[in-house]
C-alpha positions, 0 to 999 in steps of 0.5 A, a space after each residue: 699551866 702552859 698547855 692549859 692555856 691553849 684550849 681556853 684560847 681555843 674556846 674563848 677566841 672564836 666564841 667572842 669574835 663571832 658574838 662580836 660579828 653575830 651582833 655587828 651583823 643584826 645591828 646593820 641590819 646585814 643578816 637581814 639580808 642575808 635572810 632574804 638571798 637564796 643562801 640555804 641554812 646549810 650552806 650559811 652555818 658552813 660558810 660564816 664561821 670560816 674565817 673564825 675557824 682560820 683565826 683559831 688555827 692561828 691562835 692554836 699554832 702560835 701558843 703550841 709553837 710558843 710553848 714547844 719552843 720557849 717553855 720546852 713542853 714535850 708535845 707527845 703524840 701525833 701533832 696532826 692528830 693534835 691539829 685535827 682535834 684543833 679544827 674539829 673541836 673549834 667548828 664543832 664549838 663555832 656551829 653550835 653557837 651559830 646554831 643557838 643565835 639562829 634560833 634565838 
């Protein structure tokens, strides 16, 4: 049950916050301009999801090292191969929503 958990976090922490800040951002009118800067689309779907991908790291770490410690998970393999697929797997999640709510 306990390494179940980590995944979901990873999926459901970051698509929730940027949602959150996707809809703050078009409610104060703020993506509005960020529209009209000289900010290419590249350099914007990189950019944004930075923080979210920082904070996923830290709800990442914290329930691993939760687990390790407390419930006594035996964590097998690479653990920096564990954290690569980590951040590969959340920026690949986090640009695919961006993606989908700068078409939408």
């Amino acid at each position: 049950m306990v390494p179940a958990v980590i995944p979901m976090l990873l999926i459901f922490i970051p698509a929730i916050l940027m949602a959150v800040g996707v809809v703050r951002e078009k409610e104060l009118g703020s993506i509005t301009n960020l529209y009209v800067t000289p900010v290419t689309r590249l350099e914007f779907l990189l950019g944004k999801p930075l923080p979210y991908i920082v904070l996923s790291m830290a709800s990442f770490v914290a329930p691993v090292l939760f687990a390790v410690l407390v419930f006594r998970v035996p964590l097998k393999g690479s653990v920096l191969t564990l954290g690569f697929g980590a951040i590969f797997f959340t920026t690949a999640l986090l640009w695919f929503r961006k993606a989908i709510t700068l078409t939408a």
